[in-house]
C-alpha positions in Angstrom: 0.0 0.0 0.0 1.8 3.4 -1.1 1.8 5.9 1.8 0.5 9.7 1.4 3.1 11.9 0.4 2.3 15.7 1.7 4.8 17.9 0.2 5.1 21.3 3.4 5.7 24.4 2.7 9.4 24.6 3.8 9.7 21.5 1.2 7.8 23.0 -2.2 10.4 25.0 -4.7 8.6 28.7 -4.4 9.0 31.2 -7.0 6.6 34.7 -7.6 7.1 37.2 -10.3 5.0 40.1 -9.7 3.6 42.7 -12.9 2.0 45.8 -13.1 -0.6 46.5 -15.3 0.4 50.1 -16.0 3.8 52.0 -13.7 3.5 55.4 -15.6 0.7 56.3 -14.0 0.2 60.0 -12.9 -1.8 62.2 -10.3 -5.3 61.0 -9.0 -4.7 57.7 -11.2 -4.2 53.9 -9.7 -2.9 50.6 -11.2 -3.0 47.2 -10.3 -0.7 44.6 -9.4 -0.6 40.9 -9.5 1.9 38.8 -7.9 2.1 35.0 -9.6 3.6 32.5 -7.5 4.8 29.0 -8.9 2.3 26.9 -7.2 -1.2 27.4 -5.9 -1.0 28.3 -1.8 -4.0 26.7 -0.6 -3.4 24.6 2.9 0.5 25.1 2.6 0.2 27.3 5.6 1.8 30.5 3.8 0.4 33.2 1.7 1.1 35.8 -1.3 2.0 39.0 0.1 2.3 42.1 -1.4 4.5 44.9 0.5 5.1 48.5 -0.5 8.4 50.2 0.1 8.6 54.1 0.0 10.9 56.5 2.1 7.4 58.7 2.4 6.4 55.6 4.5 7.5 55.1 8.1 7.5 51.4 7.3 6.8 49.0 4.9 3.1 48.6 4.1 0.6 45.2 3.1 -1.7 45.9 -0.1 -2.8 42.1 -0.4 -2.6 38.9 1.8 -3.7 36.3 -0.2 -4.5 32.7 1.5 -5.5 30.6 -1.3 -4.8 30.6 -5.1 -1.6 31.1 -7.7 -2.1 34.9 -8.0 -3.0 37.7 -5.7 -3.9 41.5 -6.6 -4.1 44.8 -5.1 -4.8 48.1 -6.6 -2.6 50.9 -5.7 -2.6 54.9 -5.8 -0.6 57.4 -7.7 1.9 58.8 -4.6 3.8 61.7 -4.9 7.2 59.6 -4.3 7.9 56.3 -6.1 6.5 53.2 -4.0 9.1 49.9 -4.9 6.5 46.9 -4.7 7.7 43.4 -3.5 5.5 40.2 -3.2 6.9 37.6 -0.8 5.3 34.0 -0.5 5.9 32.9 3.2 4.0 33.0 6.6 2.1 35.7 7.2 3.3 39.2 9.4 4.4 42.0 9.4 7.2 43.1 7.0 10.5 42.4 8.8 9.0 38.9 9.5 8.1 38.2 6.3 11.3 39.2 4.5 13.4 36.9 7.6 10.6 33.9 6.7 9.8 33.7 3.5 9.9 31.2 0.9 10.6 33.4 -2.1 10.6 37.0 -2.9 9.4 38.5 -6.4 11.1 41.2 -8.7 10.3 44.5 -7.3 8.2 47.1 -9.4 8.0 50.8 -8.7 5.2 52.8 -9.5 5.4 55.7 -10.5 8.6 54.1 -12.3 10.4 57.4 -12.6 9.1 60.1 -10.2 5.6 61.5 -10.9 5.8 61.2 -14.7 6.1 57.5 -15.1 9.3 55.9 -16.7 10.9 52.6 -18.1 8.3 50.1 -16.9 9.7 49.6 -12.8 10.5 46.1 -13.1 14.1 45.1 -11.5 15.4 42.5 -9.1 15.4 43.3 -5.4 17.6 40.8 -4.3 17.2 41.7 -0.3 15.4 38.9 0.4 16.6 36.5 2.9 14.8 33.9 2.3 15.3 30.5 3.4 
């Protein structure tokens, strides 16, 4: 009789890429990201997260926490400094948790990509993830 093999969390090969669906946007305008993770999340025991990263913020902030699934969204304001957007797959928390526990971290994008006029599309690696 062959046993039950449940693959955890800390086992699975994680990977996210996260897109915008417009980074030059301007003023009183919003876009919307989507982070894509490798495999769905459902009962793994960790999520899709999607931080922002600004020096107008005193810390990181969460735009989605997404439990279930293979893609998470959030929609996001026009802000009068460039926000760099990450999206982490790991355990829920806040931010410093989540970058010290998590599985896999996406590219970042930045929106507005260049200031308040927009720019060259925002994607680029992070690479300050330290995740396990």
């Amino acid at each position: 009789m062959a046993a039950d093999v449940h693959e955890t969390a800390a086992d699975a090969e994680w990977s996210v890429t996260l897109v915008a669906d417009n980074t030059n946007i301007s003023e009183g305008e919003s876009a919307t990201l989507t982070a894509f993770a490798s495999s769905p999340v459902d009962g793994s025991g960790v999520d899709i997260m999607i931080f922002g990263i600004s020096p107008s913020y005193a810390f990181p902030h969460q735009v989605a926490d997404c439990v279930s699934g293979s893609s998470c969204s959030a929609t996001v304001l026009w802000e009068p400094q460039a926000v760099e957007y990450v999206a982490y797959i790991g355990p829920s928390g806040n931010f410093n948790q989540v970058e010290q526990t998590s599985f896999a971290a996406s590219n970042a994008v930045t929106i507005p990509s260049s200031g308040a006029g927009g720019g060259d599309g925002g994607a680029r690696s992070r690479g300050a993830c330290r995740c396990r």
